[in-house]
FIPA-806191 format. One record per residue (C-alpha): residue in three letters; x, z, y. Coordinates in steps of 0.05 Angstrom, whole numbers, padded with zeros to 5 digits, always signed. Layout:
<sites>
alaXZY;...
</sites>
This chain:
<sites>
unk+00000+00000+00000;unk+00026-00013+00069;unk+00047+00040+00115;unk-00018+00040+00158;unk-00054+00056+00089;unk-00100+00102+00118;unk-00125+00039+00175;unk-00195+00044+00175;unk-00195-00030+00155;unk-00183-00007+00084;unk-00227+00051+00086;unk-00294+00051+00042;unk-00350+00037+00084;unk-00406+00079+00070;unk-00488+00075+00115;unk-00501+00138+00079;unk-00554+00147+00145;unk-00577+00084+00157;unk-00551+00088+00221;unk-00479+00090+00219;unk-00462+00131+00279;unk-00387+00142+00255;unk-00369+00068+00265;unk-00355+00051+00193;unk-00314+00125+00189;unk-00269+00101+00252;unk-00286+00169+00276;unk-00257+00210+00238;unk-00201+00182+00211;unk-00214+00140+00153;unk-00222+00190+00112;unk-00277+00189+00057;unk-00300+00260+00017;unk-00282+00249-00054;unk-00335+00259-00104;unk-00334+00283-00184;unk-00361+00230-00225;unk-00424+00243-00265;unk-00452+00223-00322;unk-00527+00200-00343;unk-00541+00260-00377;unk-00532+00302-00300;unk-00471+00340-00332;unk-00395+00333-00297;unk-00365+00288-00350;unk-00328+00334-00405;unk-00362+00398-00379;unk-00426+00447-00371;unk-00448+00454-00306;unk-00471+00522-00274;unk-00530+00482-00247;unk-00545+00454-00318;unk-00556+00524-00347;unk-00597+00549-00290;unk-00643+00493-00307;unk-00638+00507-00380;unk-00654+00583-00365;unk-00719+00560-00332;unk-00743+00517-00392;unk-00726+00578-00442;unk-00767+00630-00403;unk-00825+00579-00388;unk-00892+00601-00415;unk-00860+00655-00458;unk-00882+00726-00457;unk-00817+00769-00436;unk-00780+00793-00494;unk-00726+00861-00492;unk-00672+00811-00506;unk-00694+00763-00455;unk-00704+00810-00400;unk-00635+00837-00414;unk-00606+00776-00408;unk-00641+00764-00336;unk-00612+00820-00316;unk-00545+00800-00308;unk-00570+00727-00308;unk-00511+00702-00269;unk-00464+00735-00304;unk-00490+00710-00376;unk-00495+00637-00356;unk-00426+00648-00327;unk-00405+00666-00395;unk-00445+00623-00427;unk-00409+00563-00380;unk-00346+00590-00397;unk-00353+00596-00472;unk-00387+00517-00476;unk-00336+00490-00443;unk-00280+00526-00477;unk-00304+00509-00544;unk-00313+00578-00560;unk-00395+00586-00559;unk-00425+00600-00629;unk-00490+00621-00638;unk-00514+00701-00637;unk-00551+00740-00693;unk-00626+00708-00702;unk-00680+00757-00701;unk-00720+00745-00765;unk-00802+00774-00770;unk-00856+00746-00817;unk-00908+00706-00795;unk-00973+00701-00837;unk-01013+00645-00812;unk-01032+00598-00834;unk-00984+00627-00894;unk-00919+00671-00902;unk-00860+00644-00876;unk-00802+00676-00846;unk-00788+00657-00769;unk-00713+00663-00739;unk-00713+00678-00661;unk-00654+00666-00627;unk-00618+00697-00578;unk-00642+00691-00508;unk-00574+00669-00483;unk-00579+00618-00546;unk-00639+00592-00531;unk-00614+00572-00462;unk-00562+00536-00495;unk-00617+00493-00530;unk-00653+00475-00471;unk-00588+00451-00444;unk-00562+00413-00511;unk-00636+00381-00539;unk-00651+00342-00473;unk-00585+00313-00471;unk-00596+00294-00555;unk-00668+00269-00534;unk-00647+00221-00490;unk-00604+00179-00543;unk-00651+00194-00604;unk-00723+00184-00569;unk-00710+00111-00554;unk-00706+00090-00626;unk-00759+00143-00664;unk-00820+00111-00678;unk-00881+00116-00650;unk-00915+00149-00705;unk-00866+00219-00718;unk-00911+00264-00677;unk-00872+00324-00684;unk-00833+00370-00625;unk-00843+00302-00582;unk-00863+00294-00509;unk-00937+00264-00507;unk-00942+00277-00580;unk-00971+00331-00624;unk-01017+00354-00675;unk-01082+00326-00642;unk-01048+00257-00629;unk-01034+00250-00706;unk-01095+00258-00731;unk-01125+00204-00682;unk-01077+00169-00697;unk-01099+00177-00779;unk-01171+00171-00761;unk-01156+00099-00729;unk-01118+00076-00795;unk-01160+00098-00836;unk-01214+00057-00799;unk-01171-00002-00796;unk-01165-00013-00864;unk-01241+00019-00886;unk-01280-00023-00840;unk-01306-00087-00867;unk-01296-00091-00943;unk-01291-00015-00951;unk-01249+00027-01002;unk-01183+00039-00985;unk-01131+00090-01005;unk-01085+00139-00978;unk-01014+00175-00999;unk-01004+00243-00980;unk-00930+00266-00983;unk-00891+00339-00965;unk-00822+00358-00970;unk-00807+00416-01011;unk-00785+00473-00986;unk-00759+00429-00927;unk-00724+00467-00874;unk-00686+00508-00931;unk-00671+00443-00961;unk-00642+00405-00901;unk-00558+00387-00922;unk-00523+00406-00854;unk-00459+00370-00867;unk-00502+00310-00887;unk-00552+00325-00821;unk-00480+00330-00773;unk-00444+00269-00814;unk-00512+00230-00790;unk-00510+00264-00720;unk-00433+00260-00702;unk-00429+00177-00718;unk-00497+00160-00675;unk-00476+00214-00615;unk-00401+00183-00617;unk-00423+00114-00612;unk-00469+00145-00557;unk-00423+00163-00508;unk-00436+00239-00508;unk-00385+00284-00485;unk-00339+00333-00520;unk-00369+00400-00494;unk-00435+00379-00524;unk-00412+00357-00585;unk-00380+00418-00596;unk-00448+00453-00592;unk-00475+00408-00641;unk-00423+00429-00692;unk-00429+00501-00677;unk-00505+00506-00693;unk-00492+00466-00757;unk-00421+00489-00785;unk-00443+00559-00810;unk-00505+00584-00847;unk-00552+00633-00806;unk-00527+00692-00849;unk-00463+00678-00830;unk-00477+00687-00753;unk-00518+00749-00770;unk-00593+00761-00773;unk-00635+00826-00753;unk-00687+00839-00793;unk-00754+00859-00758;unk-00801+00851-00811;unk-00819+00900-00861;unk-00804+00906-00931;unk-00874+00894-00956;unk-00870+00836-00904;unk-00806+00798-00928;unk-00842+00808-01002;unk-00909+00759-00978;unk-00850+00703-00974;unk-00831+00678-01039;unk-00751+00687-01049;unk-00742+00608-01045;unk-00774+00607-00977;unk-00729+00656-00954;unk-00664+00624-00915;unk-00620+00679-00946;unk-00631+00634-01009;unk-00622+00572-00987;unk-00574+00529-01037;unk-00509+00530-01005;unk-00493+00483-00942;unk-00563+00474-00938;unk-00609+00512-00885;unk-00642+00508-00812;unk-00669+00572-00786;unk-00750+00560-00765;unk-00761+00570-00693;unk-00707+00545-00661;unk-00718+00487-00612;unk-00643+00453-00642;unk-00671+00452-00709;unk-00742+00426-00693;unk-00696+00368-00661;unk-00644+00363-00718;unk-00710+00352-00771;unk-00733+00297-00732;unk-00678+00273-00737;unk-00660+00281-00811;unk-00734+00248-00830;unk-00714+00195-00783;unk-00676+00164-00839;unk-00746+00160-00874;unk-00785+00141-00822;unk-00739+00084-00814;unk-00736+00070-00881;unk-00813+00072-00898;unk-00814+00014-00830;unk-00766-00022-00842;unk-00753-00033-00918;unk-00823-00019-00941;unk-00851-00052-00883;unk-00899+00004-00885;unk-00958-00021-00824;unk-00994+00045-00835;unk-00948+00101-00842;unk-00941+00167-00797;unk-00900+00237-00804;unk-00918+00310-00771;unk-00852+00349-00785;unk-00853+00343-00865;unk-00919+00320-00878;unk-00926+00236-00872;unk-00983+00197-00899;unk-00989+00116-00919;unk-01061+00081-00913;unk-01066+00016-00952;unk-01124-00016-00986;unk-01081-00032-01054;unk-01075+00028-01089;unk-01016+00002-01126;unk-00977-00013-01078;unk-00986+00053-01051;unk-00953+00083-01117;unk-00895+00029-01121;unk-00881+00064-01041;unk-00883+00132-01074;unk-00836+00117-01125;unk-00787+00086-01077;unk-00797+00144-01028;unk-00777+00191-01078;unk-00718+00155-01089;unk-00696+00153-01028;unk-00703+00224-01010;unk-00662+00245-01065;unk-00602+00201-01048;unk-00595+00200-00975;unk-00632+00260-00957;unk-00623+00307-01025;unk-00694+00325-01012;unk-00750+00330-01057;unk-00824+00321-01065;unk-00870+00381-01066;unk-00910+00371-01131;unk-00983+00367-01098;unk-00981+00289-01083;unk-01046+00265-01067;unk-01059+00192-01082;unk-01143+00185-01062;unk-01201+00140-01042;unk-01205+00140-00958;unk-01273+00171-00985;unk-01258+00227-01006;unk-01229+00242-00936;unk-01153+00264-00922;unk-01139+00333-00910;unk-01088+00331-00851;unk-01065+00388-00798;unk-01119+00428-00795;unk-01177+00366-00806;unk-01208+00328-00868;unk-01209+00255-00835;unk-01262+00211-00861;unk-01274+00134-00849;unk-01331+00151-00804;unk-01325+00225-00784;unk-01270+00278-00778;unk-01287+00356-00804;unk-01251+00418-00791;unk-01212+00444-00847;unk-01243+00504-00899;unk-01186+00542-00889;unk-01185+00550-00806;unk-01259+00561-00815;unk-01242+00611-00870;unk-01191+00643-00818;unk-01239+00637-00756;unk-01296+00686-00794;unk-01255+00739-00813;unk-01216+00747-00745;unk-01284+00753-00715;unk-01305+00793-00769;unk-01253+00837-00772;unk-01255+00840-00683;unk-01334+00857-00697;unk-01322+00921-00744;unk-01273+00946-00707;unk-01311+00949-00640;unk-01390+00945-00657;unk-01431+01004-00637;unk-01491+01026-00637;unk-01533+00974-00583;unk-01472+00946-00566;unk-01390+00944-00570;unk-01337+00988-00546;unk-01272+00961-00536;unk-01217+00963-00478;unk-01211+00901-00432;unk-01153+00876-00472;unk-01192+00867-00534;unk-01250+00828-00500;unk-01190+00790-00470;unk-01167+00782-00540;unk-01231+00755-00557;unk-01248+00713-00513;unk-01173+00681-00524;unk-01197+00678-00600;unk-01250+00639-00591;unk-01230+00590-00540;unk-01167+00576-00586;unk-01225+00562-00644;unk-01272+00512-00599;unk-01207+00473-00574;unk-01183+00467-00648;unk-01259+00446-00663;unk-01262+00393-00610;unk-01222+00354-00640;unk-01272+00337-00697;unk-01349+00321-00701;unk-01365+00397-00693;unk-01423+00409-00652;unk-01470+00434-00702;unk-01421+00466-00741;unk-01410+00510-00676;unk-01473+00534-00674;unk-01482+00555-00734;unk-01428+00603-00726;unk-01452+00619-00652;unk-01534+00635-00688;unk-01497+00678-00748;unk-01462+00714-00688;unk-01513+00720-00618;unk-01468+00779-00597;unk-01406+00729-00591;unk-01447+00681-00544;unk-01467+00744-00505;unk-01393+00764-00498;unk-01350+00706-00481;unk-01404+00670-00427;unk-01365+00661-00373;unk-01428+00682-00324;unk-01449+00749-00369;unk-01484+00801-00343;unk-01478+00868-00373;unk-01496+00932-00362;unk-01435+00975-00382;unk-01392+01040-00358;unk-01323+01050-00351;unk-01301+01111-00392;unk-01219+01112-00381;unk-01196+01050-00401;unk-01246+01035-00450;unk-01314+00992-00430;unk-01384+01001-00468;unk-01423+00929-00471;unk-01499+00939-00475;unk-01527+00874-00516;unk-01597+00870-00540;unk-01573+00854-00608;unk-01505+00880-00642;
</sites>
């Protein structure tokens, strides 16, 4: 460069106000600010930014009722994410000991919480995974997606199913499940898949990093704290139980990484049942995935190849209940039986829907009325509007009141414009109704 380098003739001429008022920078001296370069993803390139977990912090605490562990992390927050920053971009962030309780609905299953400061992590690592994944999932995996979900599926069933009833009738379906899927998921083979697709990607090293740490090591490794009781951890049968997973084999259920690492293990299916079976009709919630085709032959030449498959690539395995029926006889899929002309809500949620307002009825019926705090009419007014959304979904109207005449006091209770005659006695409320 010449010695009158810094002329403003060679400096870079930036109209970063539209109007230009330093003379193409001849007012002050040439000299242009220097910038970091960043990459698509928002991060510096090669590190975690400060401003990248603050906005990961807000997508972990969104909607979620405060836990101990998160509100002790929020109160240092600056501090943790500090550390946090420091650790991801050292290489030296692995994950902390899950929290493991027993959930019971719709059946047993154990449920691994992690850390808060963990979960922040995977609100900063899934996004940036997303955004190279989403572009080539199909459009028919409805699970842990944006503008997905369980309600979209099942239209999305109900309109196959039509497709291929309507005119000449009949019709069959193929109902598949994984066994024992998130137990059976191969992490080398999950991060072997992940590591060639990410590399090719572009990503950069401090996330890749993360991506090994949440894989390399079964969850007993990293520790787990057990918060359900004995008589709890005995409803789950041993081989649902991670501590028995076979061994390099395992994602812990609840974690938003591993909700995003089985979509994209199955991915491998999905593209597979697309691609080689050329499969028009074909759609997968999490494990679950059903094919619609009028032949049923060709139907159980798929299953046979599907099997196959799962148990090379995948080392995964069919659950034994494979359900090869008529479109009659109506397909019993998250939470609906779907029929050619009609969709019904599932025995078992209207099983579950008596006896929680059953069992909310006997524990605060009285004599002319109900005694309860506010809480528990909060709780069941929450219970019921979680029923009637679930029952929108399917041709319901008269099965909703039925349930509404076998119960007048739950009308009488959750009308928004009720009028009772009650007293407050502490922090308990007495409900007069004409009928109990």
């Amino acid at each position: 460069m010449r010695g009158d380098a810094w002329s403003s003739d060679y400096a870079w001429i930036v109209n970063f106000n539209n109007g230009n008022v330093n003379n193409n920078h001849r007012n002050n001296s040439a000299f242009v600010r220097a910038v970091r370069r960043v990459s698509p993803a928002g991060e510096c390139q090669g590190e975690v930014s400060l401003r990248a977990l603050y906005q990961a912090w807000r997508g972990a605490r969104r909607k979620k009722q405060p836990s101990a562990n998160q509100l002790a992390f929020e109160l240092r927050s600056i501090d943790r994410m500090l550390d946090l920053q420091e650790r991801l971009n050292a290489g030296t962030w692995s994950p902390a000991p899950t929290t493991c309780f027993v959930a019971t609905r719709p059946k047993a299953r154990e449920i691994h919480a992690p850390d808060f400061g963990d979960r922040v992590v995977h609100h900063w690592l899934v996004p940036q995974l997303e955004a190279i994944y989403e572009p080539t999932f199909i459009h028919d995996s409805y699970a842990n997606r944006k503008g997905k979900g369980t309600h979209a599926a099942v239209r999305r069933l109900q309109q196959f199913v039509r497709q291929v009833h309507s005119g000449q009738g009949g019709g069959w379906y193929l109902q598949l499940d994984v066994h024992n899927f998130f137990n059976s998921i191969h992490r080398p083979t999950l991060y072997a898949m992940l590591r060639k697709r990410l590399a090719r990607a572009g990503l950069a090293e401090v996330p890749m990093r993360a991506v090994h740490a949440l894989l390399r090591h079964p969850v007993q490794r990293q520790g787990v704290i057990h918060r359900a009781t004995a008589a709890q951890r005995t409803l789950v049968p041993r081989h649902k139980r991670l501590e028995n997973a076979p061994p390099g084999c395992g994602l812990p259920i609840g974690n938003l990484s591993s909700q995003f690492f089985a979509n994209v293990y199955l991915d491998a299916l999905d593209q597979f049942a697309k691609h080689t079976l050329k499969a028009k009709r074909y759609l997968r919630y999490v494990d679950d995935f059903v094919l619609v085709h009028r032949d049923r032959a060709v139907l159980e030449r798929w299953q046979a190849q599907i099997e196959s498959f799962l148990a090379d690539r995948l080392k995964l395995r069919l659950k034994a209940d494979i359900r090869l029926r008529p479109l009659s006889a109506g397909a019993d899929f998250l939470g609906y039986v779907i029929y050619p002309t009609h969709t019904r809500v599932r025995a078992r949620v209207l099983r579950h829907a008596s006896q929680a307002l059953t069992s909310w009825h006997q524990q605060h019926a009285v004599a002319g009325g109900f005694h309860a705090t506010p809480e528990a009419f909060q709780q069941l007014d929450a219970t019921w509007a979680s029923y009637q959304g679930h029952f929108a979904h399917a041709d319901s109207w008269r099965l909703q009141q039925r349930i509404l005449r076998r119960r007048p006091w739950l009308a009488a209770l959750t009308n928004p414009r009720r009028r009772f005659h009650h007293r407050l006695s502490g922090r308990r409320i007495t409900v007069r109704t004409t009928r109990a």
